[in-house]
N, C-alpha and C positions, 0 to 999 in steps of 0.2 A: 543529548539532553531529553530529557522527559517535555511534552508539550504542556500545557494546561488545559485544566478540565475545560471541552465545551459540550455544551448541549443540541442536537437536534431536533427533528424532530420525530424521526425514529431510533434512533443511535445516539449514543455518548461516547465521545473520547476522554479517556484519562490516563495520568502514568501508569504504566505497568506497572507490577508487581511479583519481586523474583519469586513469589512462593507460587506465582501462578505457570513457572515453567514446566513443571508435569503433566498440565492441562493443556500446554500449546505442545509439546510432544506429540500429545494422543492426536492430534490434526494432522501432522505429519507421518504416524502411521497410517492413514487413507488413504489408499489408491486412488480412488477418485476426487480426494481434494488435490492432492499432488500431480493428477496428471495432466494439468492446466497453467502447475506453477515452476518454477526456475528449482527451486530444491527437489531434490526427489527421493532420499534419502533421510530417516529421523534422523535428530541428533541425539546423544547423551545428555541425561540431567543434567550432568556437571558445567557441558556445553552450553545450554542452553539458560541456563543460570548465570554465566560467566557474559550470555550474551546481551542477558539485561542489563548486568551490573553494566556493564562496558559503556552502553547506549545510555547510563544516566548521566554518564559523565563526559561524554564526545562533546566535543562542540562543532561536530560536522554532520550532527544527526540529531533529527526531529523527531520520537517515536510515541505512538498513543495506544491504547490498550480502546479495544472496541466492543462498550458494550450494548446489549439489545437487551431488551426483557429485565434487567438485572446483572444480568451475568454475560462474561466474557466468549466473547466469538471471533475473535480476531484480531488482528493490528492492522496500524497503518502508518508509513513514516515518510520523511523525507530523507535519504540518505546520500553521505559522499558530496557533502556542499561545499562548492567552491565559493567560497566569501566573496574573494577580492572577483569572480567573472559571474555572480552573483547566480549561480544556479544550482541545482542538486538533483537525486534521481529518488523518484516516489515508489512508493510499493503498498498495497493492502491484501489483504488476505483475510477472507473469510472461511477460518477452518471450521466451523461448527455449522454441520454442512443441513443443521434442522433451520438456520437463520439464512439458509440461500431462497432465491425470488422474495425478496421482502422489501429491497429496492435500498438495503445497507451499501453497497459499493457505491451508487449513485450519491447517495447524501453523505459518506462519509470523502469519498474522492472532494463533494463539493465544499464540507466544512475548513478539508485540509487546504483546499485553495484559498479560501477566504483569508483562515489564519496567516496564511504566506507571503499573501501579498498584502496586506492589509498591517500585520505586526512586523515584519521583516522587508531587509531589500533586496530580497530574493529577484529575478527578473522571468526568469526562466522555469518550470518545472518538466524534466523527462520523466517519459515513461515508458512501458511496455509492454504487452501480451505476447501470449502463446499464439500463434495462427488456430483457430478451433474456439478458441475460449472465446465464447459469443457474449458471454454476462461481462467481463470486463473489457471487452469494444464498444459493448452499448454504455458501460455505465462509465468510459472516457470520452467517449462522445457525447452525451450528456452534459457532461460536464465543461467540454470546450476541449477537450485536448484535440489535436490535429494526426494525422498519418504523415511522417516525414523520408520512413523510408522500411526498408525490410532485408532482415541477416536472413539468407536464408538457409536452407536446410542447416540452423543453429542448435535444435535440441532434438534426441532419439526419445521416443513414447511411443509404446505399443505398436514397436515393431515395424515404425517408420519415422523419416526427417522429419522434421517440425519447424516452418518457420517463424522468426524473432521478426514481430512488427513494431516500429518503435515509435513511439509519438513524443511532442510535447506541448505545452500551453505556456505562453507567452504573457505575464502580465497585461500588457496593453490590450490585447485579445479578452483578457479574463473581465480589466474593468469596463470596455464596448459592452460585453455582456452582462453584466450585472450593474451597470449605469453609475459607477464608483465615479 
């Protein structure tokens, strides 16, 4: 499902938009936006259209379209929710790589916790980085998430192992922190 609009205060989330599949393509022909993230390979149009439709109608996924400035620079969702043990796995992605250091991963990771725990009975949120990717360690840290454990040598980039650090943020954790 689509999330609903919120606002920050440098970024907006809102539903995506299948017309804007072309545009999140060209992020995944970057080398350097992908060499941080779990995909590594673009999709097809056709894929990648099929992959919004899909996500507006799941009901085991949260997904938001992220904008800065105006205009579209990424997503962020929560996916693969288990209802009934109340947690699911987060993702963002900032492909428009002219809206990186602006402090978007920090405020968008923190909106998407807010909305979760706060409108949902979510309990749990996991997450994950690349070992290397310093922007989204600082900006899950930031935000509350924890270090819980590490896959290691899980992804091949440039020509060496890569380990998967995995974290997550706990409700209980989240409202300590923000005095809910």
């Amino acid at each position: 499902m689509y999330g609903p609009v919120i606002q920050g205060k440098v970024a907006r989330l809102r539903p995506l938009r299948v017309e804007e599949a072309e545009q999140m393509i060209a992020w995944f022909e970057d080398v350097e936006v992908t060499r941080t993230i779990l995909r590594r390979f673009p999709p097809s149009l056709t894929d990648e259209r099929e992959w919004i439709e899909k996500l507006a109608t799941s009901p085991n996924d949260i997904i938001w379209a992220i904008e800065y400035e105006g205009r579209l620079v990424g997503t962020t969702g929560v996916h693969g929710i288990d209802w009934p043990n109340q947690h699911g796995t987060t993702g963002t992605l900032i492909g428009d790589r002219s809206a990186w250091g602006k402090g978007l991963g920090t405020e968008v990771m923190q909106l998407r916790a807010r909305f979760v725990f706060t409108e949902t009975t979510l309990q749990k949120l996991n997450s994950g980085y690349l070992d290397g990717n310093t922007a989204s360690a600082r900006a899950q840290a930031r935000c509350g998430y924890v270090e819980i454990g590490r896959m290691r040598k899980e992804y091949f980039r440039d020509g060496k192992w890569i380990d998967q650090i995995m974290t997550e943020l706990l409700r209980e954790d989240w409202e300590k922190a923000n005095s809910v």
